[in-house]
C-alpha positions in Angstrom: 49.8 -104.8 40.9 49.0 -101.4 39.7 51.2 -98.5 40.3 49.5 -96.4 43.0 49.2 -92.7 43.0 50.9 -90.8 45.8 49.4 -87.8 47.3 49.8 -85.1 50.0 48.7 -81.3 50.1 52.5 -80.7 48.8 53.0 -83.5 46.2 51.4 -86.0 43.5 53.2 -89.2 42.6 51.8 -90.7 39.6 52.8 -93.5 37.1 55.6 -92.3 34.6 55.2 -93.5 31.4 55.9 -93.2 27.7 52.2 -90.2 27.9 53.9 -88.0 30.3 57.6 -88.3 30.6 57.8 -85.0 28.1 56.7 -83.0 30.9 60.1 -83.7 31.7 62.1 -83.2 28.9 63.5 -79.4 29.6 64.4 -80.6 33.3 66.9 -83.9 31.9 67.9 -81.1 30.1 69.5 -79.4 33.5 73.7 -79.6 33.8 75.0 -82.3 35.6 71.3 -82.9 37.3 72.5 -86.5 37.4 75.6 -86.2 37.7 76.0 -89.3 40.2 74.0 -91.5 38.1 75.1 -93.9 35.3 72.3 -92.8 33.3 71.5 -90.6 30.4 69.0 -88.4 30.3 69.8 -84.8 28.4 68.5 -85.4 25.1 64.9 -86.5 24.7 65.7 -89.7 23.0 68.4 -91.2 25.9 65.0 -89.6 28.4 63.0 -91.7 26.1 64.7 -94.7 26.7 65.5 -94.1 30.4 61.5 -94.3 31.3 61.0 -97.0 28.4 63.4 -99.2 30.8 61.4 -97.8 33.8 58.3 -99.1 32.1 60.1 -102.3 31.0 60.6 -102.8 34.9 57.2 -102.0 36.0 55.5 -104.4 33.4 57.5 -107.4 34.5 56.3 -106.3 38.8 60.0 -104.6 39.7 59.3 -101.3 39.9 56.9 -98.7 40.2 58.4 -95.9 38.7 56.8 -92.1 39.6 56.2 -88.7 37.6 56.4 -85.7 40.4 54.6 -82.9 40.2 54.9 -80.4 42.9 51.5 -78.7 43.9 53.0 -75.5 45.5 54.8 -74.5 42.1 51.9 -76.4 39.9 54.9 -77.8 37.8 56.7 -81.1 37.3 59.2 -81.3 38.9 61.0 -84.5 38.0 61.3 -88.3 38.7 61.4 -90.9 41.4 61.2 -95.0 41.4 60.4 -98.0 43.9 62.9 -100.4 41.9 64.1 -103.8 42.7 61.3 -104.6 44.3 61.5 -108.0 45.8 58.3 -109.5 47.2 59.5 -112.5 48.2 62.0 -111.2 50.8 59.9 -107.7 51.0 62.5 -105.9 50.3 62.7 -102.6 47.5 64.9 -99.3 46.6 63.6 -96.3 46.6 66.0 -94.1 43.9 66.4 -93.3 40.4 65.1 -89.6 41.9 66.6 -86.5 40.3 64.6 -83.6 40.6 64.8 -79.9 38.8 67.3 -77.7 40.1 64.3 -75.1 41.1 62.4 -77.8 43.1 65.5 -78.5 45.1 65.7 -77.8 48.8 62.3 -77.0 48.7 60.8 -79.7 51.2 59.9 -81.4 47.9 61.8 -84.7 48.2 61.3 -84.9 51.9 57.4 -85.0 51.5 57.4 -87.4 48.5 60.0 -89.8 50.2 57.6 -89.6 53.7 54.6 -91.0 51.2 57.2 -93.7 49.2 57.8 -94.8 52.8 54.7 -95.0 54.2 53.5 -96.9 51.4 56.2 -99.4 51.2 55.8 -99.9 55.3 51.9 -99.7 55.6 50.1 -100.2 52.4 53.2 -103.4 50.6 54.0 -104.5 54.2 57.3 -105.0 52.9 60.2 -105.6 56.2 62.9 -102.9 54.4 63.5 -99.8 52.0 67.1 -99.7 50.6 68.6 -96.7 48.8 72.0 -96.8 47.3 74.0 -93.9 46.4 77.0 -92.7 44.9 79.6 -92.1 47.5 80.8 -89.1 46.2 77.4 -87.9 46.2 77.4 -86.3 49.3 74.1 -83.9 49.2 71.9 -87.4 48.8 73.0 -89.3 51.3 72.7 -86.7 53.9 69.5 -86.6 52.7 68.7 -90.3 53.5 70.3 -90.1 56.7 68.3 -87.1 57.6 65.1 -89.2 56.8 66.8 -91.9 58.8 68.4 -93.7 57.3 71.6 -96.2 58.3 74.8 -96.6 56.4 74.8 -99.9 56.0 78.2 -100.4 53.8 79.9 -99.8 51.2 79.9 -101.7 47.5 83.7 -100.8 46.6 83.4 -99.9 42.8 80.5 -101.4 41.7 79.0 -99.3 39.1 80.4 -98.3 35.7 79.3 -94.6 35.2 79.2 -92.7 31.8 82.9 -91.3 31.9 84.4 -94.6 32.2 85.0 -93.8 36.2 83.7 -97.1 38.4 82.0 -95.6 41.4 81.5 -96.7 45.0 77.9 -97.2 46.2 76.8 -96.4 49.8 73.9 -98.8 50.6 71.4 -97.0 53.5 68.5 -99.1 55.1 65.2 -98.3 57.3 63.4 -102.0 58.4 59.8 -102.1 59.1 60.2 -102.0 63.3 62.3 -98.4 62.4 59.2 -96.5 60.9 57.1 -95.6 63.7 59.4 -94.4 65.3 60.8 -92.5 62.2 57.7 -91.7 61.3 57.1 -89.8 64.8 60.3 -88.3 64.7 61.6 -87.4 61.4 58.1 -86.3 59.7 56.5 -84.2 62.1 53.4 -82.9 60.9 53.0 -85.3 58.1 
């Protein structure tokens, strides 16, 4: 299946790969813009290999991984993923988002997230989008449960993060027979 392109009046999700990820280079550059992720991104070489593995994933139909460029500013603004994606049990993530500090709070992330979840509900038909998140990482998951979101537990050190510290992931759900009504509620105007 090929990677689809994303679209509203605010935001264009397109395929990131190894042609346009050094749009992005000066943003992985940002302090601690990932802090809550066990990734490196801040020289252009661990960037490199962060959206080689993205690729990786999206040539073996496991992810489909997003460039984001915001209209309003005409700039890039960062980087989002469907990951994990399970067709079988229709089931994916949506994560591996980090976006430029300017971008943030900007409605940015809530309209590409309304268009990641309409696709994955309406277009894949998939039954459930899963986040997970680092507990600490307060700012994101309100952010999930503002787009509604459940807690749905808690995977007690799970992931082994750059500083040697083994983090706690919050695992958030929406299922399928949630969107409407999320979709009527949450993205008013959409």
């Amino acid at each position: 299946m090929i990677a689809p392109t994303l679209e509203n009046n605010r935001v264009k999700l397109s395929l990131l790969d190894l042609s346009n990820y050094k749009h992005l280079i000066k943003i992985a550059q940002e302090d601690k813009l990932i802090h809550y992720s066990p990734s490196k991104i801040d020289t252009p070489e661990d960037l490199k290999a962060y959206v080689q593995t993205a690729v990786d994933a999206y040539y073996q139909k496991t992810a489909f991984p997003f460039i984001i460029f915001d209209k309003e500013k005409k700039a890039y603004a960062g980087c989002t993923r469907f990951g994990f994606m399970n067709y079988k049990n229709k089931v994916l993530h949506i994560g591996w988002t980090w976006l430029g500090r300017e971008f943030q709070g900007t409605g940015l992330n809530t309209n590409m997230k309304f268009l990641m979840l309409q696709y994955a509900f309406e277009s894949l038909q998939f039954d459930k989008v899963e986040f997970r998140i680092d507990e600490r990482n307060l700012v994101s998951r309100k952010a999930v449960e503002k787009l509604g979101a459940k807690l749905e537990g808690i995977l007690r050190k799970d992931t082994l993060m750059l500083d040697g510290f083994k983090r706690s992931t919050c695992c958030y759900g929406i299922l399928k027979e949630e969107w409407k009504s999320i979709k009527a509620t949450r993205f008013v105007g959409f």
